[in-house]
Backbone and ligand atoms as CSV (ligand in chain L), in Angstrom:
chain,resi,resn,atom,element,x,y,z
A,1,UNK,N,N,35.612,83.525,74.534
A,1,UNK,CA,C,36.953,84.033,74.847
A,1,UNK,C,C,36.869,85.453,75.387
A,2,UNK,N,N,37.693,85.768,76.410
A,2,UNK,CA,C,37.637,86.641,76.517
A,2,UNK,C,C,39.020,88.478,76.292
A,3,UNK,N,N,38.882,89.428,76.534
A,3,UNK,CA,C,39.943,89.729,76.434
A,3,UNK,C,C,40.605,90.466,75.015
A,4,UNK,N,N,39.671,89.535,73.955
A,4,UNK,CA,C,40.651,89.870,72.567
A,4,UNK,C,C,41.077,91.160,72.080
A,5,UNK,N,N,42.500,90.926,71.715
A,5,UNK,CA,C,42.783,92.172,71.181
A,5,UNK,C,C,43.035,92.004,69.724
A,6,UNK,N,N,42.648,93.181,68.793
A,6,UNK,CA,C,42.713,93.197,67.617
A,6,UNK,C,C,44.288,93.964,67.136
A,7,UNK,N,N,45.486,93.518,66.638
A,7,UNK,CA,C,46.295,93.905,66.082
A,7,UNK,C,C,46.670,94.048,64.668
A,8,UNK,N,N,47.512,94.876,63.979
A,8,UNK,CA,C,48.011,94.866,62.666
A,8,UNK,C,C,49.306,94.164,62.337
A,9,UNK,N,N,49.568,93.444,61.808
A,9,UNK,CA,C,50.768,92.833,61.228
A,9,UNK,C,C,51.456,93.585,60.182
A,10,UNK,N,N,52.163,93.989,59.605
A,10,UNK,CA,C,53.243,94.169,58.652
A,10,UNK,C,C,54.261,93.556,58.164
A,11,UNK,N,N,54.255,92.785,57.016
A,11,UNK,CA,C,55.346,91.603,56.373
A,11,UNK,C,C,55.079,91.475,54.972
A,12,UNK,N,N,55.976,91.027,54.595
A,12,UNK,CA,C,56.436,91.510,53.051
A,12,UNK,C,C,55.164,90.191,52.822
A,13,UNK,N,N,54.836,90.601,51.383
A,13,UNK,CA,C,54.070,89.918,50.687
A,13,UNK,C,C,54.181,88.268,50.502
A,14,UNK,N,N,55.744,88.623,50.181
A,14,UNK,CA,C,56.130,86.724,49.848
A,14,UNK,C,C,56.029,86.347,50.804
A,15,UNK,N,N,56.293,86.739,52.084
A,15,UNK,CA,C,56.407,86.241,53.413
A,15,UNK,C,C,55.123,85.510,53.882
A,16,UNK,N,N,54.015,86.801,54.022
A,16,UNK,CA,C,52.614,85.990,53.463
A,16,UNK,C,C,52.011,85.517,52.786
A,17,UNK,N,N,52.214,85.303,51.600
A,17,UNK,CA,C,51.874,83.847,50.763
A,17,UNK,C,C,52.407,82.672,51.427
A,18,UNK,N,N,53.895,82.595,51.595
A,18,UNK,CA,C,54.386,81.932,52.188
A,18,UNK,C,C,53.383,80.814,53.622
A,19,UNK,N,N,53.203,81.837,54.488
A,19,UNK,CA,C,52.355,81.772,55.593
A,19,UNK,C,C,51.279,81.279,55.123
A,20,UNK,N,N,50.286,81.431,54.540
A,20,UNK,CA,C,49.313,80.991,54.233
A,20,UNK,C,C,48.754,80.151,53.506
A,21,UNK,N,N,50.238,79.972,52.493
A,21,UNK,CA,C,50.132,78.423,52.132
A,21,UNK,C,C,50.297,77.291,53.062
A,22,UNK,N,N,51.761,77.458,54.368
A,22,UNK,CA,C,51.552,77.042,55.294
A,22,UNK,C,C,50.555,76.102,56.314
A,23,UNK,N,N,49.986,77.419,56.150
A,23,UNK,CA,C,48.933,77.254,57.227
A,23,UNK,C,C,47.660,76.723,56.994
A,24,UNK,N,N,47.687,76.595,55.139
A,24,UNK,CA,C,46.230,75.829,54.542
A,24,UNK,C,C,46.838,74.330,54.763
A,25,UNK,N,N,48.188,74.330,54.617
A,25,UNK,CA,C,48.226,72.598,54.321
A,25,UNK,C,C,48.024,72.119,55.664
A,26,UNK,N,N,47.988,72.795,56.780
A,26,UNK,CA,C,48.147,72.507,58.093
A,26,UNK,C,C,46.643,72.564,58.540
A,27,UNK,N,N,45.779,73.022,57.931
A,27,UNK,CA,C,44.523,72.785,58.387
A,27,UNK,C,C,43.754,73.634,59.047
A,28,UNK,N,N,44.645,74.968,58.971
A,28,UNK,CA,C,44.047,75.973,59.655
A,28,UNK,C,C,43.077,76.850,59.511
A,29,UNK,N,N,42.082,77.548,59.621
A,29,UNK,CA,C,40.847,77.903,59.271
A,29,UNK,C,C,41.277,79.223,58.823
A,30,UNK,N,N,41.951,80.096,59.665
A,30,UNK,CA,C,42.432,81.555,59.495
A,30,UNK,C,C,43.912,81.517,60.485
A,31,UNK,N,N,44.101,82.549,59.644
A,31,UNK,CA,C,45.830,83.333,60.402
A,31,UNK,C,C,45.534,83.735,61.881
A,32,UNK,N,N,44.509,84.171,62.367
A,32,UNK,CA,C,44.599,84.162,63.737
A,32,UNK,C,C,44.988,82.750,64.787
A,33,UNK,N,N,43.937,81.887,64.245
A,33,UNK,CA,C,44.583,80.537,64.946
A,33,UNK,C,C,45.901,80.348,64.585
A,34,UNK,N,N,46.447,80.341,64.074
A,34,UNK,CA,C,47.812,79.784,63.504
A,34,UNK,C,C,48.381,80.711,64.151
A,35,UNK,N,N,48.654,82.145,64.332
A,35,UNK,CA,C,49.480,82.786,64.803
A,35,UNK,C,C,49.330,82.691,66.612
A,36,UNK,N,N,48.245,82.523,66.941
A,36,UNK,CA,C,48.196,82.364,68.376
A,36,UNK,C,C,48.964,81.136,68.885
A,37,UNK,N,N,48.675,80.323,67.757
A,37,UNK,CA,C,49.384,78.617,68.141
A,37,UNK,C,C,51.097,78.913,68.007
A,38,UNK,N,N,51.550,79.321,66.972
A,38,UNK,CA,C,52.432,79.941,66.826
A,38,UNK,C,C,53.530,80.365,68.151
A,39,UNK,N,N,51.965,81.351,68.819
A,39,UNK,CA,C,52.806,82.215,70.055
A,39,UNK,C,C,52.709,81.272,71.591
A,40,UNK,N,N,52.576,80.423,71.424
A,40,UNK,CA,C,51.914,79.411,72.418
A,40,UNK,C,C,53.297,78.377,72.177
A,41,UNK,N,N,53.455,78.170,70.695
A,41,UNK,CA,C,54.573,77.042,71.029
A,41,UNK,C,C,55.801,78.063,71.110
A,42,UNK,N,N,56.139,79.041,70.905
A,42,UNK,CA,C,57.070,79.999,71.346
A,42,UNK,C,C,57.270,79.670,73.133
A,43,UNK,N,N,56.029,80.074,73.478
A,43,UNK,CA,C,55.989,80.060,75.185
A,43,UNK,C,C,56.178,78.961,75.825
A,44,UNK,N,N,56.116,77.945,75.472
A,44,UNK,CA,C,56.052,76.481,75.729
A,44,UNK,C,C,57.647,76.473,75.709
A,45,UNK,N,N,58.121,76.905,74.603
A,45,UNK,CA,C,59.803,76.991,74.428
A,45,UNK,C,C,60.293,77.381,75.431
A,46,UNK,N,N,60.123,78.424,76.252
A,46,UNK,CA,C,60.265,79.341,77.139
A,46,UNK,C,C,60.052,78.828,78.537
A,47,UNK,N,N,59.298,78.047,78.511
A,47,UNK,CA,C,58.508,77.321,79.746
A,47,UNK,C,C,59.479,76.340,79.954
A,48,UNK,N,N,60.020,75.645,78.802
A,48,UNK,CA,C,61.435,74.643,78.906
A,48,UNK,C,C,62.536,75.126,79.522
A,49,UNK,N,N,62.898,76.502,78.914
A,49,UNK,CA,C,63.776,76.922,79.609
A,49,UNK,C,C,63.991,77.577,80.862
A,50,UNK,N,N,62.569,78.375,80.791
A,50,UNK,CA,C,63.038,79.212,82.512
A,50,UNK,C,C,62.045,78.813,83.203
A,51,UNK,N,N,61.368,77.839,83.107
A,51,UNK,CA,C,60.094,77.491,83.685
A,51,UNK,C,C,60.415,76.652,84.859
A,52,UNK,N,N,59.506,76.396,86.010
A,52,UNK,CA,C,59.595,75.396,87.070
A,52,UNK,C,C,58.615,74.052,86.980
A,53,UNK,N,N,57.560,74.615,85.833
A,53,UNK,CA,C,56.733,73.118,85.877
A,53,UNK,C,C,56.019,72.918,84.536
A,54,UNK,N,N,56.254,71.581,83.988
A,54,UNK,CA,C,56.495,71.631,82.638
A,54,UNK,C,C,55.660,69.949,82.505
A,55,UNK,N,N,55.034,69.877,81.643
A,55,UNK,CA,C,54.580,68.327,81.100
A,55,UNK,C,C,54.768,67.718,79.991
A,56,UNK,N,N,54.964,66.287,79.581
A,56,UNK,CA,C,55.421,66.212,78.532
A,56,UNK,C,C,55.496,64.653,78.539
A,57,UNK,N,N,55.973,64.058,77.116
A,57,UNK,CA,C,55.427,62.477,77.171
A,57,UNK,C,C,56.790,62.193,76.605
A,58,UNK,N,N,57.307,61.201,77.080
A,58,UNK,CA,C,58.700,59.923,76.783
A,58,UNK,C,C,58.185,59.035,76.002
A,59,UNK,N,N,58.523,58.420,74.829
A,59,UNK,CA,C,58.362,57.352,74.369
A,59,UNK,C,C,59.605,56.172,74.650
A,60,UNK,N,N,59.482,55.163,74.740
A,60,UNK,CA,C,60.941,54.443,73.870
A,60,UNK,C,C,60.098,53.227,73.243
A,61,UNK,N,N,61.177,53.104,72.354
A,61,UNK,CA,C,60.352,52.004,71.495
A,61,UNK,C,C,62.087,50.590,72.176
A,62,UNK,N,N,61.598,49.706,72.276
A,62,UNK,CA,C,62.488,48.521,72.978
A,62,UNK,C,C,62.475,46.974,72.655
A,63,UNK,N,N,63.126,46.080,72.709
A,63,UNK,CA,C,62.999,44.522,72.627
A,63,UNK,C,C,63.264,44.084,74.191
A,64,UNK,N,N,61.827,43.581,74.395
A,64,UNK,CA,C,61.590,43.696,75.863
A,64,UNK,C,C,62.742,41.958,76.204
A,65,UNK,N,N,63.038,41.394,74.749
A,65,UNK,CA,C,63.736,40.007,75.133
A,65,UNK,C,C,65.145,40.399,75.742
A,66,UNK,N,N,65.633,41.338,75.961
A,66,UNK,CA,C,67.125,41.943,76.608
A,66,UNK,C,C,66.448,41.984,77.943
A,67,UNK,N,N,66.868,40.826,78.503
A,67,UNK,CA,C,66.153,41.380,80.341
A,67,UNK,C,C,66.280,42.674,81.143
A,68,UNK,N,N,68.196,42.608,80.464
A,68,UNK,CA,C,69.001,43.699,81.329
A,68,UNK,C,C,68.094,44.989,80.989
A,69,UNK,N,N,67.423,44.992,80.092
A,69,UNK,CA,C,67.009,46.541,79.631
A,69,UNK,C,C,66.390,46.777,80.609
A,70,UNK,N,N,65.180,45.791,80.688
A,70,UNK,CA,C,63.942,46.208,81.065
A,70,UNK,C,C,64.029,46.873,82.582
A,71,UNK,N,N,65.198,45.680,83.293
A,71,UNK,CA,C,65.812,45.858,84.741
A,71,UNK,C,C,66.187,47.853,84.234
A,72,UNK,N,N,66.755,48.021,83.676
A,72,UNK,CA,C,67.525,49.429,83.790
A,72,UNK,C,C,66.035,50.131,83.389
A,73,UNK,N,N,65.495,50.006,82.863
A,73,UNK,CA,C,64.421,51.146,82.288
A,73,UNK,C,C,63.643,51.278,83.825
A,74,UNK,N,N,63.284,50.132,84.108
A,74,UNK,CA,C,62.309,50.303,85.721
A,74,UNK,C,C,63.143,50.639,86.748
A,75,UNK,N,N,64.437,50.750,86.725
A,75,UNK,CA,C,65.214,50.933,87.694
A,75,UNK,C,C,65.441,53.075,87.438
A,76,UNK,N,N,65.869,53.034,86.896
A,76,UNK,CA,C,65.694,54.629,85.967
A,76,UNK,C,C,64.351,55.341,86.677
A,77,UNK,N,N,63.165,54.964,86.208
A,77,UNK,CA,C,61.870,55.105,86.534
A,77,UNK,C,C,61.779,55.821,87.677
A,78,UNK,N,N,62.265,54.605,88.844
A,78,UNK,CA,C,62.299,54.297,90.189
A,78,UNK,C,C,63.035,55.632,90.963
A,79,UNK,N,N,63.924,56.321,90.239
A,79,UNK,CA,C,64.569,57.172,90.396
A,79,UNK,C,C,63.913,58.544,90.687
A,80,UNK,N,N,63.057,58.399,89.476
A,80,UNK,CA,C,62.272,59.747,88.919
A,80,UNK,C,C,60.936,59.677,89.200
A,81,UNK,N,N,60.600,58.884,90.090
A,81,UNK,CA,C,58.900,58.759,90.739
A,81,UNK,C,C,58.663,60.467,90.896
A,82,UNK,N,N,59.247,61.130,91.446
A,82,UNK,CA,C,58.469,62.158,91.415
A,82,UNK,C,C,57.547,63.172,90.569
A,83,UNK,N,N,58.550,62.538,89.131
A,83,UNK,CA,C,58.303,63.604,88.308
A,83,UNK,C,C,57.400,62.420,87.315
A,84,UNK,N,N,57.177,61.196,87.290
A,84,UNK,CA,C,56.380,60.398,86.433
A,84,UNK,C,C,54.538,60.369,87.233
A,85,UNK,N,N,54.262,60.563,86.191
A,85,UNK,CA,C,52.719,60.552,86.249
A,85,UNK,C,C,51.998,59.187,86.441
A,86,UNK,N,N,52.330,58.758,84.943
A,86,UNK,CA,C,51.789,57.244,84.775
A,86,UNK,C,C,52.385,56.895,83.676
A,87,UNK,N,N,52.894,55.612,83.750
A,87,UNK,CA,C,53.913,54.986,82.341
A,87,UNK,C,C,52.492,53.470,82.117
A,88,UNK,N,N,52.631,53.354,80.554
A,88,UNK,CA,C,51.816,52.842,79.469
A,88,UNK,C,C,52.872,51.612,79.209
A,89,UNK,N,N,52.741,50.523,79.150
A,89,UNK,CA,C,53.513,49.783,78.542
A,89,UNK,C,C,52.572,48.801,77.407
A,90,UNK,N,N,53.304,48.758,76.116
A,90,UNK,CA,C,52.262,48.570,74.922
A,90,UNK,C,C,53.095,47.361,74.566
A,91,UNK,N,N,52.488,45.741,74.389
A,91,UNK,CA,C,53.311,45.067,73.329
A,91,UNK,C,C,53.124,45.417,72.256
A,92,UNK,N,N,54.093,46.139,71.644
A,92,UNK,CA,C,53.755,45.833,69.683
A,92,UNK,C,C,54.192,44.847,69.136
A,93,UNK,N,N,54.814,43.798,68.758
A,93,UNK,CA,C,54.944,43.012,68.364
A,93,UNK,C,C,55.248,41.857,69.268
A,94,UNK,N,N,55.770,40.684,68.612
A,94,UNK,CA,C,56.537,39.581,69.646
A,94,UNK,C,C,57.918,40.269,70.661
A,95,UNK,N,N,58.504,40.725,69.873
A,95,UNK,CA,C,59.376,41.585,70.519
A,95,UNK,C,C,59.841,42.542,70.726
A,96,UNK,N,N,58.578,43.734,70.010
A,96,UNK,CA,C,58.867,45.239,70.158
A,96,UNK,C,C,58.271,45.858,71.490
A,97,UNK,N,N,58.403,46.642,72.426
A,97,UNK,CA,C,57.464,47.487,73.716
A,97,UNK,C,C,57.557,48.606,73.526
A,98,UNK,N,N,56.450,49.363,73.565
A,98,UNK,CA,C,56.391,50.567,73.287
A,98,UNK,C,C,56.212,51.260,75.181
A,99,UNK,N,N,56.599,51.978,75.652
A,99,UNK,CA,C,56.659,52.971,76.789
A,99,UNK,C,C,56.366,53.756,76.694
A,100,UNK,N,N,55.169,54.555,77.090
A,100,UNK,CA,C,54.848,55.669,77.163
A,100,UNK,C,C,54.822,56.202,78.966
A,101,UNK,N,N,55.459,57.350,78.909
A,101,UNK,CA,C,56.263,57.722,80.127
A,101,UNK,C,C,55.606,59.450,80.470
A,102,UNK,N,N,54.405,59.726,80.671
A,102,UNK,CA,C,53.604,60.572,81.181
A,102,UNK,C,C,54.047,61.265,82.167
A,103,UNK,N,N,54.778,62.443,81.946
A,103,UNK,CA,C,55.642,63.411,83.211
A,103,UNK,C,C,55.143,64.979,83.435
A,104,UNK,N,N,55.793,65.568,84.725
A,104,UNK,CA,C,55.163,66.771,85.126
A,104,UNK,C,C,56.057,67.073,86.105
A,105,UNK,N,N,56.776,68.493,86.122
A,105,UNK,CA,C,57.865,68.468,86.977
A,105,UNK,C,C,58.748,69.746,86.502
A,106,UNK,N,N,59.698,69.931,86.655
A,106,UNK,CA,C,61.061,70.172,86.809
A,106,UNK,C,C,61.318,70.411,85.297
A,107,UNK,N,N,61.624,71.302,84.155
A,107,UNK,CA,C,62.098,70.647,82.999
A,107,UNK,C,C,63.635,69.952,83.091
A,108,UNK,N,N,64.539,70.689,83.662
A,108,UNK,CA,C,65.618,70.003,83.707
A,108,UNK,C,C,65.809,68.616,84.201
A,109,UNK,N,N,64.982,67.892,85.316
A,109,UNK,CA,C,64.625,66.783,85.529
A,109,UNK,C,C,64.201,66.190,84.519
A,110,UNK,N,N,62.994,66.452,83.660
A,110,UNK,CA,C,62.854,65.794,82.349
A,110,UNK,C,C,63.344,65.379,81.836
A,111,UNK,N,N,64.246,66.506,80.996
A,111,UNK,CA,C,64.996,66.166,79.941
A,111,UNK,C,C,66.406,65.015,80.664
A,112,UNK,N,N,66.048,65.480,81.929
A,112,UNK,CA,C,67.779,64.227,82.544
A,112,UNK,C,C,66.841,62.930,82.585
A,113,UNK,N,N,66.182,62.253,82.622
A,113,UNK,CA,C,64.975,61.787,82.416
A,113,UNK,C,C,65.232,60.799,81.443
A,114,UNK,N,N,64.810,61.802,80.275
A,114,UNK,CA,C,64.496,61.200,78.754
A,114,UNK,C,C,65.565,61.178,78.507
A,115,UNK,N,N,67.233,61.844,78.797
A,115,UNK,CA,C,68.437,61.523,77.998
A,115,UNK,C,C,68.487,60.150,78.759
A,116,UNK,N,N,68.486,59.961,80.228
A,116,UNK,CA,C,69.049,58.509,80.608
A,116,UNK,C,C,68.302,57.413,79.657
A,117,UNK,N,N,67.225,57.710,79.739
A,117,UNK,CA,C,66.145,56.417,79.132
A,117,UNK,C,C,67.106,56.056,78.033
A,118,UNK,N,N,66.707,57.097,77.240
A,118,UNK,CA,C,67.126,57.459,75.760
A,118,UNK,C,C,68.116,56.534,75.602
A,119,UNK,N,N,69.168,56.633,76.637
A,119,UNK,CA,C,70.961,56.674,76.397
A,119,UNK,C,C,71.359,54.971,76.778
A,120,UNK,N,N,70.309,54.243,77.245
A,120,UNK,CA,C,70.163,53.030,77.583
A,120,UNK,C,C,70.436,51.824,76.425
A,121,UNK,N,N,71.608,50.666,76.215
A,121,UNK,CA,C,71.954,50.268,75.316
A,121,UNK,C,C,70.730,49.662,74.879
A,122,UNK,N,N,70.122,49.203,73.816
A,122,UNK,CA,C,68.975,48.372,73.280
A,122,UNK,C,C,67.839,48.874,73.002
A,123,UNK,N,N,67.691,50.788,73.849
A,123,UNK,CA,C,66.553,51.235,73.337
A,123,UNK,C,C,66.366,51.560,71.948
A,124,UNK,N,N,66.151,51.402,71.059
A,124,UNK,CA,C,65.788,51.611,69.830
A,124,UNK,C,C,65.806,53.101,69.188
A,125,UNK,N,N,64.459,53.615,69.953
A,125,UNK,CA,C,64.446,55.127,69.738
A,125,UNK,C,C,63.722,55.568,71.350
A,126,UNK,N,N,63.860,56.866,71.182
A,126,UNK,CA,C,63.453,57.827,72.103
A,126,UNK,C,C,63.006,58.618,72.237
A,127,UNK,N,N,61.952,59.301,72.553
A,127,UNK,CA,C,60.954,60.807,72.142
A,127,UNK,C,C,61.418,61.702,73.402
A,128,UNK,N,N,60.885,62.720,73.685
A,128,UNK,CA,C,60.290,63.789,74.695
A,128,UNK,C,C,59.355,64.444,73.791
A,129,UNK,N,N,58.939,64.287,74.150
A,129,UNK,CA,C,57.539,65.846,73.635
A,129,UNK,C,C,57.020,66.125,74.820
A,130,UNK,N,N,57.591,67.765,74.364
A,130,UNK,CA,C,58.012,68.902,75.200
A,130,UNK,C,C,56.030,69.741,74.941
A,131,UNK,N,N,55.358,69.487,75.933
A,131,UNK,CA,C,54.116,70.177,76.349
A,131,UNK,C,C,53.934,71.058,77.496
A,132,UNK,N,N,53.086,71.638,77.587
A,132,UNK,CA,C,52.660,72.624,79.053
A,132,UNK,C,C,52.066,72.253,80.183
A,133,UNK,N,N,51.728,72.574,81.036
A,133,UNK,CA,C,50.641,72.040,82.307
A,133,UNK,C,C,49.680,72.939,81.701
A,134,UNK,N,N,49.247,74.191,80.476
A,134,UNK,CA,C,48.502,74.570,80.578
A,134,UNK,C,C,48.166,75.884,81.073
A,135,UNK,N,N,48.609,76.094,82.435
A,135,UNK,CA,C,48.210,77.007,83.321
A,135,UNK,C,C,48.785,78.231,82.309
A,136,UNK,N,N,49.773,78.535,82.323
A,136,UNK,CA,C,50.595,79.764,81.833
A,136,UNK,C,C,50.163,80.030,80.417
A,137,UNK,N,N,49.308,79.349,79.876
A,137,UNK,CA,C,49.078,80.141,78.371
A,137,UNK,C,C,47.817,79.975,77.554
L,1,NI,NI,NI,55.941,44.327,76.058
């Protein structure tokens, strides 16, 4: 790595116990990782909002036996080619499909995106997880 800078923190005691119980159940080795990750999903936040290019994964979970769905989910899709990467289609059961919907783009496109999917009668449930391209952090 390069670059590092060494800083001091100041926070009340309980605050850090707090933190560091945290951050043991979470698997973290030391407070530096955790606080960098910390400042990373801060920026990622940030990247949602004022950002121009943003990545991130759609789920829906569906009963692929509703034809009409499936017609609206690929039709939706069809819309948003620009901003889809590559979509996953998983049977889980006899009649469950899982979609995984691999995007890069626009955040506001996204999220108009994942609400249509989302908002589609028969989908079950609906994700976004909101990730980075990376570059910026
Ligand atoms: Ni299927």
């Amino acid at each position: 790595m390069s670059n590092i800078v060494r800083f001091g923190v100041s926070l009340e005691k309980d605050l850090l116990e707090k933190f560091d119980s945290l951050i043991e159940s979470r698997n973290y080795t030391n407070r530096s990782e955790a606080i960098r990750d910390l400042i990373r999903q801060e920026l990622i936040k940030e990247e949602w909002i004022e950002g121009e290019d943003v990545a991130g994964a759609i789920t829906l979970v569906y009963d692929h036996h509703k034809r009409e769905l499936l017609n609206k989910i690929t039709d939706i899709q069809h819309d948003f080619q620009n901003i889809i990467i590559s979509t996953q289609h998983i049977h889980l059961d006899h009649h469950n499909c899982l979609e995984l919907i691999a995007v890069r783009g626009n955040p506001g496109q996204i999220q108009k995106l994942a609400d249509r999917l989302r908002s589609i009668k028969g989908v079950k449930h609906g994700t976004l997880s909101m990730t980075t391209t990376g570059k910026n952090i």
